[in-house]
C-alpha positions as CSV (number, residue, x, y, z in Angstrom):
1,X,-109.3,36.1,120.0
2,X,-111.7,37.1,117.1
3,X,-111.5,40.8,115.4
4,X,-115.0,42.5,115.6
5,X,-116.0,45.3,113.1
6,X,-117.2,47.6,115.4
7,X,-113.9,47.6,118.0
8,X,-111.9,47.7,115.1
9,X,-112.9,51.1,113.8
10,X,-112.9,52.2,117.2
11,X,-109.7,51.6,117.4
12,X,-109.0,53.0,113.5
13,X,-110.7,55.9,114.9
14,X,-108.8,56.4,118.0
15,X,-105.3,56.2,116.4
16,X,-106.2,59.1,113.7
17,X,-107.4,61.3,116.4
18,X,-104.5,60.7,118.6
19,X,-101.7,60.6,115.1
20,X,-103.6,62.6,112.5
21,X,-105.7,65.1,114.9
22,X,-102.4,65.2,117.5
23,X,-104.7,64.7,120.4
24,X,-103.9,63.2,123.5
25,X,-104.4,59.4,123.8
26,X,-106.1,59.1,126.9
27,X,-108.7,61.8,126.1
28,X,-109.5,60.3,123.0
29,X,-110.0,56.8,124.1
30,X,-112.2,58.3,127.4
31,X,-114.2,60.2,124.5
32,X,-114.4,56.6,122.3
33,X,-115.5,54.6,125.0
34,X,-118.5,57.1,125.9
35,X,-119.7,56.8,122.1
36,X,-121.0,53.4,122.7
37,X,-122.6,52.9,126.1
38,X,-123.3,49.0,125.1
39,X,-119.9,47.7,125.1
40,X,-118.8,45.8,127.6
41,X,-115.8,45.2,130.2
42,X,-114.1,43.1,127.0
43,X,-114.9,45.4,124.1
44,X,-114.1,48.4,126.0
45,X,-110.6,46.4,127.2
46,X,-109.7,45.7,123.8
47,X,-110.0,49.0,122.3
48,X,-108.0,51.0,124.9
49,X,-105.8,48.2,125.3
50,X,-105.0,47.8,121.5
51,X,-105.1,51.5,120.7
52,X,-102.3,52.1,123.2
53,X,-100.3,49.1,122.3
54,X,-100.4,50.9,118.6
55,X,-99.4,53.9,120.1
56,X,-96.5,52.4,121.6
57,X,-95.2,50.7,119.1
58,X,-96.2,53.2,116.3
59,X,-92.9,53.4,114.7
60,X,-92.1,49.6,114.7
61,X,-95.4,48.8,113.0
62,X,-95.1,51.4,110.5
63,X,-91.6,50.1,109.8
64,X,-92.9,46.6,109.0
65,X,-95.4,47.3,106.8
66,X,-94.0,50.6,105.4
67,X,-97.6,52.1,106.0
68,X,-98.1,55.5,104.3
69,X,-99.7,58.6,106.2
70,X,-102.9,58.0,107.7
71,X,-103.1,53.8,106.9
72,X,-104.4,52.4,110.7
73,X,-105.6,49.5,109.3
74,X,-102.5,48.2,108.5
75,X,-100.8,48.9,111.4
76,X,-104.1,47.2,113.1
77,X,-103.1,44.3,110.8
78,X,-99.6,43.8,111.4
79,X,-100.5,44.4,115.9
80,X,-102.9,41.5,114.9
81,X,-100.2,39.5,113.1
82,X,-97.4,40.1,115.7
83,X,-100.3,39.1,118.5
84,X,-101.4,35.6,116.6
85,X,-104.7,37.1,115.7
86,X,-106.0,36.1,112.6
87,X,-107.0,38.4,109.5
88,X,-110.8,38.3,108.4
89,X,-110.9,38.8,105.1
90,X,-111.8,42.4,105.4
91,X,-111.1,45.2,102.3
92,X,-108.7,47.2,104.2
93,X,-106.5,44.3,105.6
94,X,-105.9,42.9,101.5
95,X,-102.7,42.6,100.4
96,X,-100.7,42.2,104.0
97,X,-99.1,39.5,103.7
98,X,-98.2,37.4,107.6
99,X,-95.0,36.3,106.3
100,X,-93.5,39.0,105.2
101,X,-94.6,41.5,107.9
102,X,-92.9,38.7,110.5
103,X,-89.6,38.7,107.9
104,X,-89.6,42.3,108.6
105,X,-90.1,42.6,112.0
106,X,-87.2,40.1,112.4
107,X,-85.0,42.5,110.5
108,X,-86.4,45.5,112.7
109,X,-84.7,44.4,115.6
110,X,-81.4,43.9,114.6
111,X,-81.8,48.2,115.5
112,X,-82.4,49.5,118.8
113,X,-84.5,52.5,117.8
114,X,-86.9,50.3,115.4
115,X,-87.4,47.4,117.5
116,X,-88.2,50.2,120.9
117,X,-89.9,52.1,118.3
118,X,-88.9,55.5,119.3
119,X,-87.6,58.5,117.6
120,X,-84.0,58.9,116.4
121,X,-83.2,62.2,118.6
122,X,-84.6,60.4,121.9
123,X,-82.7,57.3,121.5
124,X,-79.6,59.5,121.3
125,X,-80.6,61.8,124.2
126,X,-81.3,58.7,126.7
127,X,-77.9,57.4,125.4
128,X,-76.4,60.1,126.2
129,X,-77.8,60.8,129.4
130,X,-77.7,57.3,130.8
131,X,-74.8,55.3,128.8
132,X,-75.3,51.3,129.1
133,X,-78.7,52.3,131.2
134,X,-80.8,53.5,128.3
135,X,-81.3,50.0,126.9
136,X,-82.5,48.2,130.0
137,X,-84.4,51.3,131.0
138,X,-85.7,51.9,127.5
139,X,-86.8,48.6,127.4
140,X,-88.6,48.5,130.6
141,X,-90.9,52.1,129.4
142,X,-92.3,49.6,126.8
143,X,-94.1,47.5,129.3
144,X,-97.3,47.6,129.7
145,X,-97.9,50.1,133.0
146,X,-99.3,48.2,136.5
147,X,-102.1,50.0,137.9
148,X,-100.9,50.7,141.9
149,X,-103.6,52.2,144.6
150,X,-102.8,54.3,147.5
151,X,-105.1,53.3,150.4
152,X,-106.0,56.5,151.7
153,X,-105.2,56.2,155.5
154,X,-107.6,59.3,156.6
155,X,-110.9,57.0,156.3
156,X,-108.9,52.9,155.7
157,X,-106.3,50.8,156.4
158,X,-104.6,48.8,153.7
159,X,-105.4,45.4,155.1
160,X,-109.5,47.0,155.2
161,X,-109.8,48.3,151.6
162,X,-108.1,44.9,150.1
163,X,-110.4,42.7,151.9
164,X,-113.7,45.8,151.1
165,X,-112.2,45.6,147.5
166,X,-112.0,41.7,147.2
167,X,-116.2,41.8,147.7
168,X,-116.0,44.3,145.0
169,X,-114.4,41.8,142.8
170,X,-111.2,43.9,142.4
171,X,-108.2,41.8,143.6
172,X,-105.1,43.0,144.5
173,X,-101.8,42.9,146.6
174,X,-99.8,44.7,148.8
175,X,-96.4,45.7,147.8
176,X,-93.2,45.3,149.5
177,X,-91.6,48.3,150.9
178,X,-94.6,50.5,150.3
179,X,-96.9,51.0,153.4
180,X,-99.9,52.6,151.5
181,X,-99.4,50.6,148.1
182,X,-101.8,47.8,146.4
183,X,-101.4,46.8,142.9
184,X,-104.3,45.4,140.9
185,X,-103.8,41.3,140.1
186,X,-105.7,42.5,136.8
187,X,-106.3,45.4,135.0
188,X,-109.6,46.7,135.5
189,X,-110.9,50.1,135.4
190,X,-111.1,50.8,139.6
191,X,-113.5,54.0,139.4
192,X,-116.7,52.9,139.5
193,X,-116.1,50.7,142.5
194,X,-117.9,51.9,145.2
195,X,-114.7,51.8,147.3
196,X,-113.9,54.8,145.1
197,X,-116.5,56.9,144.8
198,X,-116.2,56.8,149.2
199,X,-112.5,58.2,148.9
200,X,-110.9,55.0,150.0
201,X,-108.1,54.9,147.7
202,X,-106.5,57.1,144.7
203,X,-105.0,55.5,141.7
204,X,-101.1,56.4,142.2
205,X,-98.0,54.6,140.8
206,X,-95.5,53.2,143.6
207,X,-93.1,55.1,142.5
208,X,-94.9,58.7,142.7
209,X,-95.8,57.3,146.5
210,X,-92.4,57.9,147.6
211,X,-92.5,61.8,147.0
212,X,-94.9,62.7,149.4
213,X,-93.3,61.1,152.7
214,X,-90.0,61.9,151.2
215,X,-90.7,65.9,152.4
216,X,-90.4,64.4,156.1
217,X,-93.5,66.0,156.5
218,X,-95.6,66.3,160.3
219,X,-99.1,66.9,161.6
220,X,-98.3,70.0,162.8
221,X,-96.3,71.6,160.2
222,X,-97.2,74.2,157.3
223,X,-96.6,72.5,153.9
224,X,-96.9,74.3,150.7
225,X,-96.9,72.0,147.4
226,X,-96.0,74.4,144.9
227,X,-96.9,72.9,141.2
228,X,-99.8,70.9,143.0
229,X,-101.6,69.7,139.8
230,X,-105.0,67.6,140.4
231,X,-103.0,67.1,143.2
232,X,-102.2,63.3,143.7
233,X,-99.3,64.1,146.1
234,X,-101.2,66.8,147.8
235,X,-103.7,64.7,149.2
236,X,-100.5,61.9,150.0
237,X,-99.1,64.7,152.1
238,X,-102.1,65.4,153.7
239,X,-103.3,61.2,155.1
240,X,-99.1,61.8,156.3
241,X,-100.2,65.0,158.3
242,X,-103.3,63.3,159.7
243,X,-105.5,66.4,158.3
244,X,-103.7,68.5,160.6
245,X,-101.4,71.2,160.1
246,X,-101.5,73.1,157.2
247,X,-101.1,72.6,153.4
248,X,-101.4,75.3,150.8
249,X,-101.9,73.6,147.2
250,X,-100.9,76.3,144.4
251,X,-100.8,75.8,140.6
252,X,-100.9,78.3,137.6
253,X,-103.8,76.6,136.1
254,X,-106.6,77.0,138.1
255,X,-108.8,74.4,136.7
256,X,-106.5,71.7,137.7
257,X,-106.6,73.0,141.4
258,X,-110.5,73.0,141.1
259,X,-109.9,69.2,139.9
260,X,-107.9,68.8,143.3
261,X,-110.6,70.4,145.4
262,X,-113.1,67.7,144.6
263,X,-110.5,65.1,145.0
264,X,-110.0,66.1,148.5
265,X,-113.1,66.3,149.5
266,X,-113.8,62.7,148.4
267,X,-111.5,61.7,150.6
268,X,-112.1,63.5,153.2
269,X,-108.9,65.9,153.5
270,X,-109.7,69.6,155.1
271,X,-106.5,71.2,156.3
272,X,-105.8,72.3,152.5
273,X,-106.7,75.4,150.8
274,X,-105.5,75.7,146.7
275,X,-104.0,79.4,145.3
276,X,-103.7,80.2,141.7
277,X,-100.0,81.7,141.6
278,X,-101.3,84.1,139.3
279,X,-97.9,86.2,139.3
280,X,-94.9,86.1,140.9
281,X,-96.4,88.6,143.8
282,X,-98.3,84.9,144.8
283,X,-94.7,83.2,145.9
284,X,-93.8,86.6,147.5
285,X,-96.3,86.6,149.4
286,X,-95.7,83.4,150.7
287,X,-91.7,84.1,151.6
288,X,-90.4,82.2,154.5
289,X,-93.6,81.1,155.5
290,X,-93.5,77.1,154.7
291,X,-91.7,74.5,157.2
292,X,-91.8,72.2,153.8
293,X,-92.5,73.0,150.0
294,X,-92.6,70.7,147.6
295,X,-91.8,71.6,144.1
296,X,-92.9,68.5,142.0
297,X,-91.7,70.6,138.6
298,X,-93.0,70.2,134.9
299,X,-90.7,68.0,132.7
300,X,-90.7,65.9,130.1
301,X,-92.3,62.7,131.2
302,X,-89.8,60.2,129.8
303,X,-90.5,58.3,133.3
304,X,-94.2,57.6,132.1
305,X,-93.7,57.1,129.1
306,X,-95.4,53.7,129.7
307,X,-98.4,55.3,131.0
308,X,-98.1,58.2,128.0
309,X,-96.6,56.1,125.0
310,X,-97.7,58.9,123.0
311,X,-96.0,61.4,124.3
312,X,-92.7,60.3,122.6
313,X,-94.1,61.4,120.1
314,X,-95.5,64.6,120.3
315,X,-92.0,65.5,122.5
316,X,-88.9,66.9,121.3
317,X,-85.8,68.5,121.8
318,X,-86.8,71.7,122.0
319,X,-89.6,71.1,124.0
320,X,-87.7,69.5,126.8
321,X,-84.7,72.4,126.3
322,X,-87.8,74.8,127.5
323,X,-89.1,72.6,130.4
324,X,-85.3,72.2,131.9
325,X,-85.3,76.2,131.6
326,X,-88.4,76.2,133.6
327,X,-87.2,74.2,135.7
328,X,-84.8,75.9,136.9
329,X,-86.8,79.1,137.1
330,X,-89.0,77.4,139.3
331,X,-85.9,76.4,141.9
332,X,-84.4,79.5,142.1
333,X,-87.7,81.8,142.3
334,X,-89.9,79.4,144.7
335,X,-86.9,78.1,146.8
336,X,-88.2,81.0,149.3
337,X,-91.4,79.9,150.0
338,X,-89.4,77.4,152.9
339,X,-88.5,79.1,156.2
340,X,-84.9,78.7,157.6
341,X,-84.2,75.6,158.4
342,X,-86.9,74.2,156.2
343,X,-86.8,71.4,153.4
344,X,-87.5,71.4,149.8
345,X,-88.5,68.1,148.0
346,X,-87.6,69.1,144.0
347,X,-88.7,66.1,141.9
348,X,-89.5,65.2,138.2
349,X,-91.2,62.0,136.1
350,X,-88.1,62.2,134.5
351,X,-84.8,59.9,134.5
352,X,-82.5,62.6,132.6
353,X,-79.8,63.8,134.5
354,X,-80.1,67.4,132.8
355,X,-83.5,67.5,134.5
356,X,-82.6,65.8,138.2
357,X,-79.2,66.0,139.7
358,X,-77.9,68.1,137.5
359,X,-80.5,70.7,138.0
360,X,-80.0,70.6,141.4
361,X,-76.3,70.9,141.2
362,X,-76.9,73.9,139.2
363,X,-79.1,74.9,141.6
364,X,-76.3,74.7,144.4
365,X,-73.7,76.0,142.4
366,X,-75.8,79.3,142.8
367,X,-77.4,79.2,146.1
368,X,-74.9,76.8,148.1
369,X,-74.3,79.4,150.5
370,X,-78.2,79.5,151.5
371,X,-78.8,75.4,150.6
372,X,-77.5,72.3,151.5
373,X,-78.3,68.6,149.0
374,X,-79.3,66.3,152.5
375,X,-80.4,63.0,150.2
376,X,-81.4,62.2,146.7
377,X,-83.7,59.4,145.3
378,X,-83.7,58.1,141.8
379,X,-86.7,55.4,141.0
380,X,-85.9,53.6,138.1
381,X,-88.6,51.9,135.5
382,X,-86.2,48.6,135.4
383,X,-87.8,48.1,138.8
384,X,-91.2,47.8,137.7
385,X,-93.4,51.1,138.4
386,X,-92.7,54.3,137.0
387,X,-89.1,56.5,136.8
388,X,-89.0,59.6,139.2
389,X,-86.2,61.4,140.5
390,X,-86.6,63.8,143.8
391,X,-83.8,65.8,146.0
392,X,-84.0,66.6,149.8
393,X,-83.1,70.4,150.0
394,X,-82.5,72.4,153.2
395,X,-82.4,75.8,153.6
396,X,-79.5,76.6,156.1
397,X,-80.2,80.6,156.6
């Protein structure tokens, strides 16, 4: 591979957006690759590609080349180094020498939090949380993320969109012990297939697929998913109900639930309506009305972070204090919404205890008269897709 001027200050430009202007790295590379309609599948590869590799290994590459402040170009450098490339003899790359940045990378991992590149509190928490887990888990979040499809059932079957896909040029294959799951054999960008744009399939980890049937949903059932989102799982639940029955998706931010109505009707889904909770009079309305509710809560992410390297670094301990709070608040002041005799599917991104069992034992430790744990499901990165954690609730009267 040869370095090319232009894709290089791309990606320059896209790390001090993401570092320096603390924006979020998949908006800013979507924003890059618009600048320049003439690069190709390769160029435009390379620079999200390489921008998110620097992401994820921001602190390592810093550490090796002791860059100061805003200095992309040597972190570009020592990524370069690290990845065989060779150097052109540009201004900004003088004075790196390849020796010593491999010297120092060999001394960087001789220390956990250098050589995973992440920050000092974090590496404590996971320790903490997870003991002799945290390294193989840790480990795994620094892989580069698959990209998994769910074949959506209400228009395809699986074995139909991988054969439609394959005369699209986009190869995958189906994986065990996931009926609506195909994984790309190569990383391309999917949403421009015209497979796509006809609602066939929805870009969805394997992991995040076992939430929706998880609820035990049924066709004729009323379903209400709670922090719906741009709704990936609502429209899940819905191919499980056969677009029967009834699903309410409700959010606080109303733009993402406008995001979810055009998702749904590109596939084809019409037994949901969306509702803004814009107080807590929306869930009171809606008490003991739901035969299922699924409360897929805010947290912190940790269980993406190979999707999201960045956000390890705009997290912290505070921040993820506030989201277990909310969390919480959530449980105890939705939990309603179910009827008696109803379930309750709570479930994070996350794989901290504080934010999955544990807040449901908390959550029981309260309302145990009223609730009853009936199974629990932690999906671990070390398996290959994403982390999640979700909890079977029923309410007993």
């Amino acid at each position: 591979m040869r370095l090319h001027r232009p894709t290089s200050e791309a990606v320059v430009e896209s790390l001090d957006q993401i570092f320096t202007g603390k924006r979020y790295a998949d908006k800013v590379i979507e924003k890059v690759l618009k600048s320049n309609p003439k690069w190709g599948a390769r160029d435009r590869r390379f620079i999200a590609e390489t921008t998110y590799d620097i992401v994820r290994w921001y602190r390592l590459l810093r550490r090796i080349t002791e860059a100061k402040g805003d200095d992309f170009w040597k972190l570009l450098a020592a990524w370069c180094v690290l990845n065989n490339i060779d150097l052109p003899a540009w201004d900004e790359f003088k004075g790196l020498k390849r020796d010593i940045v491999l010297r120092e990378y060999k001394e960087a991992e001789k220390t956990r939090k250098i050589r995973e590149s992440i920050p000092d509190w974090l590496d404590e928490m996971g320790e903490n949380e997870l003991g002799k887990e945290w390294e193989r888990e840790l480990k795994s979040l620094n892989e580069e993320a698959q990209v998994v499809l769910r074949v959506n059932t209400l228009k395809i079957s699986k074995q139909e969109l991988q054969s439609k896909l394959e005369e699209e040029e986009v190869r995958t294959t189906p994986i065990v012990g996931f009926a609506d799951a195909l994984v790309l054999n190569e990383r391309q960008n999917v949403f421009g297939t015209p497979s796509f744009k006809d609602g066939l399939f929805e870009v969805q980890d394997a992991a995040s697929q076992f939430i929706a049937p998880f609820l035990r949903v049924e066709p004729s059932l009323r379903v209400i998913d709670a922090c719906a989102g741009a709704g990936g799982k609502t429209l899940h639940l819905a191919a499980l109900m056969n677009n029967k029955g009834r699903i309410i998706a409700m959010d606080v931010e109303g733009f993402k639930l406008e995001e979810l109505q055009k998702r749904a009707r590109r596939a084809g889904v019409n037994n949901m309506e969306t509702r803004v909770i814009e107080s807590s009079k929306t869930i009171k309305r809606l008490e003991n009305t739901a035969d299922r509710l699924l409360l897929d809560v805010p947290c912190s992410g940790l269980g993406v972070l190979r999707r999201n390297p960045d956000a390890k670094w705009k997290l912290s301990v505070e921040f993820i204090q506030k989201v277990k709070d909310l969390q919480q608040h959530i449980l105890e002041d939705y939990c309603m919404m179910v009827k008696p005799g109803g379930l309750i599917v709570y479930s994070t991104c996350s794989i901290l205890h504080t934010e999955n069992d544990l807040q449901v034992t908390k959550f029981l430790e309260k309302r145990g008269d009223q609730f009853s744990l009936v199974d629990q499901k932690h999906a671990m990165p070390s398996t290959g897709f994403d982390g999640f954690y979700m909890a079977l609730l029923k309410r007993e009267k």
